[in-house]
ZADO-1210 file (C-alpha; in nm, 4 decimals, padded with zeros to 6 digits):
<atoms>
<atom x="01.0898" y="02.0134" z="-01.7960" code="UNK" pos="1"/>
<atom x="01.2261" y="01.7354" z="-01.5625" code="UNK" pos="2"/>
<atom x="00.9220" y="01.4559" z="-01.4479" code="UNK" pos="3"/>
<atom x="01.0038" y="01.2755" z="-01.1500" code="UNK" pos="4"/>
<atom x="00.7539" y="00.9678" z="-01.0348" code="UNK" pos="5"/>
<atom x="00.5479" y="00.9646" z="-00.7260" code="UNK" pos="6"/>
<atom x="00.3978" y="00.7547" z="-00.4936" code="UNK" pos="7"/>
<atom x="00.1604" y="00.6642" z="-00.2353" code="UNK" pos="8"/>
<atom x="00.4620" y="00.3902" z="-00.1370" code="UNK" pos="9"/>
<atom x="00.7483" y="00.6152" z="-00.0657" code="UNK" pos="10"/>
<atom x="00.5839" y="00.9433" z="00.1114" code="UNK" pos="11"/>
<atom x="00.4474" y="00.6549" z="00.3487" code="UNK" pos="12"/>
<atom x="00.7812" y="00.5165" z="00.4362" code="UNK" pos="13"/>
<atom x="00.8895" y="00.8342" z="00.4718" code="UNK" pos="14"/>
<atom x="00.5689" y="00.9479" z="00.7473" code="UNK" pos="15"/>
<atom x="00.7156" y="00.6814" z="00.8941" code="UNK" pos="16"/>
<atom x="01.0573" y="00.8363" z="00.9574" code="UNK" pos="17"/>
<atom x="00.8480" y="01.1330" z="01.0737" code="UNK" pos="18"/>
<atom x="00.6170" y="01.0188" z="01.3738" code="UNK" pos="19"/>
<atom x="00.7264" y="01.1327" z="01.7268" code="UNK" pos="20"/>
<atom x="00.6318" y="00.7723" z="01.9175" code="UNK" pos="21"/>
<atom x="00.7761" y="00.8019" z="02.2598" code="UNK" pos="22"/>
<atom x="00.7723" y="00.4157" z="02.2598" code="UNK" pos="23"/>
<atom x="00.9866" y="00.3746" z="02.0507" code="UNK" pos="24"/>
<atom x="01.3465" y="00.3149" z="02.0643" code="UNK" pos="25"/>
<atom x="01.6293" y="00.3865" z="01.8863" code="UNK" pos="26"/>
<atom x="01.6791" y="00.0945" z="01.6657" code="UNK" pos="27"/>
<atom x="01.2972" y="00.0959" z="01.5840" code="UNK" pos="28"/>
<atom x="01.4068" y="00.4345" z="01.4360" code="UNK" pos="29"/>
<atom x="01.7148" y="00.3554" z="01.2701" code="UNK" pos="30"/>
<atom x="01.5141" y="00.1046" z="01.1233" code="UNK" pos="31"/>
<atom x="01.2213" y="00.3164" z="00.9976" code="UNK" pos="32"/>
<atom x="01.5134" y="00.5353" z="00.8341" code="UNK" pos="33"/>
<atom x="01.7086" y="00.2873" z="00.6837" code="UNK" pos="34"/>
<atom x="01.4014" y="00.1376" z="00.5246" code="UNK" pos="35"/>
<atom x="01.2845" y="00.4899" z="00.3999" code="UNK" pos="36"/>
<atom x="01.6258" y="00.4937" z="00.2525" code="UNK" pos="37"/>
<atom x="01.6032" y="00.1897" z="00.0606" code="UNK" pos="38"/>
<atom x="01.2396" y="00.3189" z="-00.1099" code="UNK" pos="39"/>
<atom x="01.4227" y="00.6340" z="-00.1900" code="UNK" pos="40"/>
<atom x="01.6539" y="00.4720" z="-00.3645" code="UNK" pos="41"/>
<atom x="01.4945" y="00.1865" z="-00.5063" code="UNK" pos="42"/>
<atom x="01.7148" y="-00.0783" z="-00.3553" code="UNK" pos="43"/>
<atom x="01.5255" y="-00.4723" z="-00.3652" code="UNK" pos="44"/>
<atom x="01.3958" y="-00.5016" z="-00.0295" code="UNK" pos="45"/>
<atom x="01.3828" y="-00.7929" z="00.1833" code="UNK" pos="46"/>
<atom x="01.0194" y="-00.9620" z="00.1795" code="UNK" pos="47"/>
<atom x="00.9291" y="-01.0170" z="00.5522" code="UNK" pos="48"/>
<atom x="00.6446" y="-01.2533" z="00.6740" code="UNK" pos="49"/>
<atom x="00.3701" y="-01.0084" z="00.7125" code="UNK" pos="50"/>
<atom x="00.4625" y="-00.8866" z="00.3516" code="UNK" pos="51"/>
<atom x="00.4323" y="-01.2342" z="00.2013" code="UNK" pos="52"/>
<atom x="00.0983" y="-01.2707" z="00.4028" code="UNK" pos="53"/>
<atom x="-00.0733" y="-00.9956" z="00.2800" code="UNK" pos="54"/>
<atom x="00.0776" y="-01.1098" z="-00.0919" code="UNK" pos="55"/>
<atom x="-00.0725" y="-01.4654" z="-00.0008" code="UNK" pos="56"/>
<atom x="-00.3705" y="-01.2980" z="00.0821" code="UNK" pos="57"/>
<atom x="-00.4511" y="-01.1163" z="-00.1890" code="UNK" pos="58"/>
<atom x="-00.3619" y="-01.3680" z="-00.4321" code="UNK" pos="59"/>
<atom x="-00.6135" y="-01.6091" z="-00.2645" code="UNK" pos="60"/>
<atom x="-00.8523" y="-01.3236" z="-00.3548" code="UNK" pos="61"/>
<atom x="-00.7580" y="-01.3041" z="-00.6851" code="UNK" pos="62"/>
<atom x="-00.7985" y="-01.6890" z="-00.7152" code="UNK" pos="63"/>
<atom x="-01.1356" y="-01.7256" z="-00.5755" code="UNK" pos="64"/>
<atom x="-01.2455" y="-01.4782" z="-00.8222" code="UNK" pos="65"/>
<atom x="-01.1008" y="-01.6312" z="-01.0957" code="UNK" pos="66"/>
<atom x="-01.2210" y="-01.9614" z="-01.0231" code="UNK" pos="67"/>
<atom x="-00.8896" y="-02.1157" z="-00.9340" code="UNK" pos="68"/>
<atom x="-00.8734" y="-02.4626" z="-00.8242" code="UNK" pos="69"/>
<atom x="-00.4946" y="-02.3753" z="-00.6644" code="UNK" pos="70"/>
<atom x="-00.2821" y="-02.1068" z="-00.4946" code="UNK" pos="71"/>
<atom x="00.0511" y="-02.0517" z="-00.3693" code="UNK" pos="72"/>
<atom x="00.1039" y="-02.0343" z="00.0090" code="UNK" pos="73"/>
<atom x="00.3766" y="-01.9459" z="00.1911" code="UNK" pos="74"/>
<atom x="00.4730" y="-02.1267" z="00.5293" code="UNK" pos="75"/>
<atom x="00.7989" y="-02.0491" z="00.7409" code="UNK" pos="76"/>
<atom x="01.0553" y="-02.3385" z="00.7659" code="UNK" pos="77"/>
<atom x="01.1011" y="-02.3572" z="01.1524" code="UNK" pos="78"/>
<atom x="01.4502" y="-02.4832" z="01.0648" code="UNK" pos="79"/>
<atom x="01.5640" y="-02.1802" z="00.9060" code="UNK" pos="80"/>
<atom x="01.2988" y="-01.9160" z="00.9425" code="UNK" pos="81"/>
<atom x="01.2404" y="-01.9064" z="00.5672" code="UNK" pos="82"/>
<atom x="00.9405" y="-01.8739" z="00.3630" code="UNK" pos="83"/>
<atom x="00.8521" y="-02.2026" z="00.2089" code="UNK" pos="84"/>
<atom x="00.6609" y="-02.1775" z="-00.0872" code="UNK" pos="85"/>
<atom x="00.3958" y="-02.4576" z="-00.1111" code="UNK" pos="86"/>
<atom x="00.0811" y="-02.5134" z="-00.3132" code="UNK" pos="87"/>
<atom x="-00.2482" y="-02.5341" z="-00.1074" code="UNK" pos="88"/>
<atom x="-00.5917" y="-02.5841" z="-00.2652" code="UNK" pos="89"/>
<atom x="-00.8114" y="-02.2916" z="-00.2478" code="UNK" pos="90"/>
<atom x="-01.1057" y="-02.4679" z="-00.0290" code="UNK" pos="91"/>
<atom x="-00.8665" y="-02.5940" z="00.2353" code="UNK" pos="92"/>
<atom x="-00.6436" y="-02.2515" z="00.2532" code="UNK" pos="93"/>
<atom x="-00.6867" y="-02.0952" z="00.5964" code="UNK" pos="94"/>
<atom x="-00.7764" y="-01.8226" z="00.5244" code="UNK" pos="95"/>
<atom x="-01.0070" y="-01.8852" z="00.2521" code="UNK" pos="96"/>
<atom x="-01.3752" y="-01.7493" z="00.5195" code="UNK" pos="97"/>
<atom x="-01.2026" y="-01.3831" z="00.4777" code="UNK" pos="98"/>
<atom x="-01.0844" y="-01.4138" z="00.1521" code="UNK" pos="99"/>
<atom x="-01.4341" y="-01.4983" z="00.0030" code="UNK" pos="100"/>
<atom x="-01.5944" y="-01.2249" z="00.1727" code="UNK" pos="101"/>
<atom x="-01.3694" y="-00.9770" z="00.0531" code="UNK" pos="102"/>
<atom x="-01.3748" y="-01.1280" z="-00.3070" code="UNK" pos="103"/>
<atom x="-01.7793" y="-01.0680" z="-00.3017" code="UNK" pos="104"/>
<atom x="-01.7717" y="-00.7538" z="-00.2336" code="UNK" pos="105"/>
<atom x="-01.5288" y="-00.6588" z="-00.5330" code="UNK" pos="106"/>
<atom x="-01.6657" y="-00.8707" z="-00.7626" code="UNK" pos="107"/>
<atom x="-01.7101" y="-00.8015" z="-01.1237" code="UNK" pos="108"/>
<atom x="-01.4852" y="-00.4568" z="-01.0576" code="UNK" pos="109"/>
<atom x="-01.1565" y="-00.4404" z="-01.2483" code="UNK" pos="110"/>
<atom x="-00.8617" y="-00.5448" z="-01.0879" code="UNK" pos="111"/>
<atom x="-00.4945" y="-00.3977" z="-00.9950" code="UNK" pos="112"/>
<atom x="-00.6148" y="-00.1173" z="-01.2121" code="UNK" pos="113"/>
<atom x="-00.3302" y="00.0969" z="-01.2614" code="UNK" pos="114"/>
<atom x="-00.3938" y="00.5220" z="-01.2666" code="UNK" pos="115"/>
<atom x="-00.1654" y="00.8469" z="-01.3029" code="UNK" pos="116"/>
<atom x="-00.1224" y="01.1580" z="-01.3202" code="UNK" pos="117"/>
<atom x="00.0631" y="01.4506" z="-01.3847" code="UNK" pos="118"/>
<atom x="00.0752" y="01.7383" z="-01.1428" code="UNK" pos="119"/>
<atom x="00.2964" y="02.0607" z="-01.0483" code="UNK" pos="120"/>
<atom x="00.3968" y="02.1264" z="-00.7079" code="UNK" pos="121"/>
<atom x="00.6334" y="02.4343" z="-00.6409" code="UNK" pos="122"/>
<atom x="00.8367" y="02.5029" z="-00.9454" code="UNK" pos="123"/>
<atom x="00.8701" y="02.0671" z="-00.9629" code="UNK" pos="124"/>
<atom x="00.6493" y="01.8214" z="-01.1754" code="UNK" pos="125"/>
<atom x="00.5301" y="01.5042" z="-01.0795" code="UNK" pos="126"/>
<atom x="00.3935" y="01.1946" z="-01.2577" code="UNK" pos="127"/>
<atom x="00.1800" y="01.0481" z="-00.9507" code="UNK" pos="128"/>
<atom x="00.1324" y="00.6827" z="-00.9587" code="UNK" pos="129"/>
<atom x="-00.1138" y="00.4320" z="-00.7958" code="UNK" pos="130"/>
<atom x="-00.2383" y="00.0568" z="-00.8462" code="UNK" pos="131"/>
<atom x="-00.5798" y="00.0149" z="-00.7253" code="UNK" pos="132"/>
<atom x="-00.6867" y="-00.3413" z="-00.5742" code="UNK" pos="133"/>
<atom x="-01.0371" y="-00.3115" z="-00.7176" code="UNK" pos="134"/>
<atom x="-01.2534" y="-00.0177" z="-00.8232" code="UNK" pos="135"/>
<atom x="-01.6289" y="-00.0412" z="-00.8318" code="UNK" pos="136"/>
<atom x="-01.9609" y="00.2173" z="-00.8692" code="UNK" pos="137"/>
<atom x="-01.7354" y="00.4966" z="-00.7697" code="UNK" pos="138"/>
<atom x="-01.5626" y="00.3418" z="-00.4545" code="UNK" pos="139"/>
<atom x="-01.2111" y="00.2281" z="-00.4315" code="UNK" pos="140"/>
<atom x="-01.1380" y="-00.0601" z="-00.2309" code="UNK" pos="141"/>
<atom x="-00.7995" y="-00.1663" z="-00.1062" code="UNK" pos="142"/>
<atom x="-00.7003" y="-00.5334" z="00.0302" code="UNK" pos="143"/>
<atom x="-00.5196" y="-00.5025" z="00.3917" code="UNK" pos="144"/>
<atom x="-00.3638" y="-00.8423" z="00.5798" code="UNK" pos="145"/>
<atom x="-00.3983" y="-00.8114" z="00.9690" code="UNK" pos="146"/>
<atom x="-00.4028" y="-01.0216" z="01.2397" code="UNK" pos="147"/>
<atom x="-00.5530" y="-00.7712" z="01.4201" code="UNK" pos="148"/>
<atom x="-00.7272" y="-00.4592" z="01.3694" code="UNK" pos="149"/>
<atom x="-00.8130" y="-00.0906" z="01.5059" code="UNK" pos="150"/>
<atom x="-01.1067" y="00.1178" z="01.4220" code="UNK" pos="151"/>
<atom x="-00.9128" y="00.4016" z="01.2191" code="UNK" pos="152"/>
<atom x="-00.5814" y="00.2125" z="01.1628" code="UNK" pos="153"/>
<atom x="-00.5674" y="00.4186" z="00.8288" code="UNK" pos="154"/>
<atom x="-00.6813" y="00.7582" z="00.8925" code="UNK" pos="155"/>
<atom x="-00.3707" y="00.9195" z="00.8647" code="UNK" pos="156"/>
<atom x="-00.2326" y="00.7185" z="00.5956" code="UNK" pos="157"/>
<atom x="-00.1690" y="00.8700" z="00.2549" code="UNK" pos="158"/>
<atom x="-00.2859" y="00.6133" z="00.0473" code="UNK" pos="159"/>
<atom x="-00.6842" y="00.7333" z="00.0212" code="UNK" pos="160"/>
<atom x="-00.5895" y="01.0965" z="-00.0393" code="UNK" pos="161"/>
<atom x="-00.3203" y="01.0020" z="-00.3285" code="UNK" pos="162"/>
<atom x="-00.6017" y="00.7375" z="-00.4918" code="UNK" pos="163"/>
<atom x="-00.8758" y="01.0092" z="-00.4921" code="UNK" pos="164"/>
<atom x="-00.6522" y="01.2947" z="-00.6630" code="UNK" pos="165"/>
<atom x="-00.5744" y="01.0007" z="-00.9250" code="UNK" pos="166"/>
<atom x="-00.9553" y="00.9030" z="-00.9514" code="UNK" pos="167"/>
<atom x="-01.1241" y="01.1841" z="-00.9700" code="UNK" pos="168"/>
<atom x="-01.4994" y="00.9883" z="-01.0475" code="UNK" pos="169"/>
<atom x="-01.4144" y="00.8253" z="-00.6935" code="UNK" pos="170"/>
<atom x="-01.6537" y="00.9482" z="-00.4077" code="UNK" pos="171"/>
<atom x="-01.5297" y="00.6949" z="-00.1375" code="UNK" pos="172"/>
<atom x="-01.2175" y="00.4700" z="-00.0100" code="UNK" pos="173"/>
<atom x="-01.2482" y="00.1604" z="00.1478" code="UNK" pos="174"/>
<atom x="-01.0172" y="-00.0275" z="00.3265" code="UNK" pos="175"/>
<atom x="-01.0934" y="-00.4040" z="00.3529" code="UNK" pos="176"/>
<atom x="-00.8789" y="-00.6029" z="00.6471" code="UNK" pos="177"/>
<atom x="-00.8808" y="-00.9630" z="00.7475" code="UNK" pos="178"/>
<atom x="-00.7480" y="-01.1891" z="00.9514" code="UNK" pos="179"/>
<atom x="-00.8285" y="-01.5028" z="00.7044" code="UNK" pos="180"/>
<atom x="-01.1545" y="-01.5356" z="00.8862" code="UNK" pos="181"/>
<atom x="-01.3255" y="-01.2259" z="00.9938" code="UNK" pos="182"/>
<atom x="-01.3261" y="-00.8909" z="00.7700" code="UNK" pos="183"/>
<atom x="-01.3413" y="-00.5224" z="00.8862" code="UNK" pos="184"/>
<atom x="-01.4107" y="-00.2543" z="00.6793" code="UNK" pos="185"/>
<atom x="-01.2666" y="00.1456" z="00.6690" code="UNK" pos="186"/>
<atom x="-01.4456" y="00.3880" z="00.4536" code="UNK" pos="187"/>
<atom x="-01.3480" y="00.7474" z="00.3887" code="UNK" pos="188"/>
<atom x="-01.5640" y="00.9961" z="00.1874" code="UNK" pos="189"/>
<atom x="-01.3960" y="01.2385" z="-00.0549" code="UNK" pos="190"/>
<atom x="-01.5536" y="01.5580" z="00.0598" code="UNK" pos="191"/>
<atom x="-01.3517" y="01.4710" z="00.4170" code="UNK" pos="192"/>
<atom x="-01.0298" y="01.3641" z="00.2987" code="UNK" pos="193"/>
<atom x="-00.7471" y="01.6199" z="00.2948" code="UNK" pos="194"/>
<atom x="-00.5657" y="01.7375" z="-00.0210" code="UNK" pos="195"/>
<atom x="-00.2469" y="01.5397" z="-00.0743" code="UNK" pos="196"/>
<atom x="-00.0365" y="01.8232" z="-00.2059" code="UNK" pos="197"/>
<atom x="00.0247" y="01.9484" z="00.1401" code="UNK" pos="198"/>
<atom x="00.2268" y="01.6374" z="00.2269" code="UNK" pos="199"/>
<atom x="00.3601" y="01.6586" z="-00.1059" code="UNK" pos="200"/>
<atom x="00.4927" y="01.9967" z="-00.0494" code="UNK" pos="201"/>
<atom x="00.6327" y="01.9171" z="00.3222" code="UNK" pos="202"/>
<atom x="00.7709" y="01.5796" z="00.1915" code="UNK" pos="203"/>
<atom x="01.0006" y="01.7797" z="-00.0813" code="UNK" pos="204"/>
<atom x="01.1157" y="02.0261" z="00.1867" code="UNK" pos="205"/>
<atom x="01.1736" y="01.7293" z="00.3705" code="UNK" pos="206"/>
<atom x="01.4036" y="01.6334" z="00.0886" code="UNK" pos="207"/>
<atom x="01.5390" y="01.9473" z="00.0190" code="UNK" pos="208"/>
<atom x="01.6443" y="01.9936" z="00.3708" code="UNK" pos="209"/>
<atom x="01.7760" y="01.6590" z="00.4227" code="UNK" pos="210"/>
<atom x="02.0121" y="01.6479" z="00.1121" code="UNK" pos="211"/>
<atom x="01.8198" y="01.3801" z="-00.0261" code="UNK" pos="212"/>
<atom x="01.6772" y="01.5503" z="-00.3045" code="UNK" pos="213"/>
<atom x="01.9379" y="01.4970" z="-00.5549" code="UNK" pos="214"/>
<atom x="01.8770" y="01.1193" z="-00.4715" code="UNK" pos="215"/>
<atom x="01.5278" y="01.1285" z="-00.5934" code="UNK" pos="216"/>
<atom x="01.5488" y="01.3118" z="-00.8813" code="UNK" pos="217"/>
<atom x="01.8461" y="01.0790" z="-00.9849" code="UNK" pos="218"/>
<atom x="01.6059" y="00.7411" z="-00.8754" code="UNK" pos="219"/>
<atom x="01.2663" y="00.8740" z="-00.9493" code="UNK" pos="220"/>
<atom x="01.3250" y="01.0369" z="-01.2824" code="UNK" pos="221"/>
<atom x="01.0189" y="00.9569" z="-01.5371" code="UNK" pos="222"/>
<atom x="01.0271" y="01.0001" z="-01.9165" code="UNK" pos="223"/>
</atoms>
């Protein structure tokens, strides 16, 4: 029987495409879409500033833990709007206050620890995929970039539900954000986080009914 990958990634962009924002406009649509499209079919996407900062971010993480004297920064070239890759050391990186906060909570737990599994939904099968920034005594933590931040940001996001059907030892999520300087923390308990196999199921009749399923199972195919 067919496999087809699955992941917390794509049904996210895709949620995305979904929402019913009245302030939105078109192009903020077309441009949700279009970037949905690209995760479906695996095109290289274009690495924007807040990506890079939340990659800068969690690699100054990584390097505090480590004990790493160095780490890469990125800075944008006002002349051409690019991201300039520099090296910066770790004690005079700006954002170094969050980043060891964040980096005492998780450590001594394994990092980018990498989990699946293989499920059924409808007559389809699934190999369901996650990377976990750090998992410790039965909670799951997760490394978010923000320059600013909302009690709840994440409730509806699928990320916590997909990590908790993948751990199943895990009794708790938690979302860690920063700034560089101050850290907030999101926790959600198992026993009140929805299943993830009803998104699963509306996401394929999403695909079914679009015409895009023959798109994933030709791009998300897994041995």
């Amino acid at each position: 029987m067919p496999r087809y990958l699955l992941t917390h990634s794509l049904m996210s962009s895709w949620l995305r495409t979904m929402k019913d924002d009245p302030y939105a406009d078109a192009t903020t649509e077309r441009d949700a879409y279009a970037e949905f499209l690209q995760v479906l079919r695996r095109e290289p996407t274009q690495t924007t500033k807040a990506m890079q900062g939340g990659i800068d971010f969690e690699n100054l993480v990584t390097a505090i833990l480590e004990g790493d004297k160095i780490v890469a920064y990125h800075v944008e070239n006002r002349s051409t709007g690019a991201l300039d890759r520099q090296l910066t050391p770790v004690v005079e990186h700006p954002w170094r206050e969050g980043a060891e906060d964040i980096a005492g909570i998780i450590r001594g737990a394994p990092l980018q620890y990498k989990a699946s599994k293989e499920i059924v939904v409808g007559d389809m099968t699934f190999l369901l995929y996650g990377r976990l920034d750090a998992l410790k005594a039965g909670t799951i933590y997760d490394i978010k970039f923000s320059r600013s931040y909302e009690r709840g940001k994440y409730i509806d996001s699928t990320q916590h539900p997909v990590y908790f059907e993948l751990i199943p030892e895990a009794q708790r999520f938690t979302y860690l954000v920063s700034n560089g300087t101050l850290v907030w923390t999101e926790t959600y308990e198992r026993e009140e986080t929805p299943s993830i196999y009803p998104t699963i199921s509306a996401f394929l009749e999403y695909l079914t009914t679009s015409g895009h399923m023959a798109t994933f199972k030709e791009k998300w195919s897994s041995a």
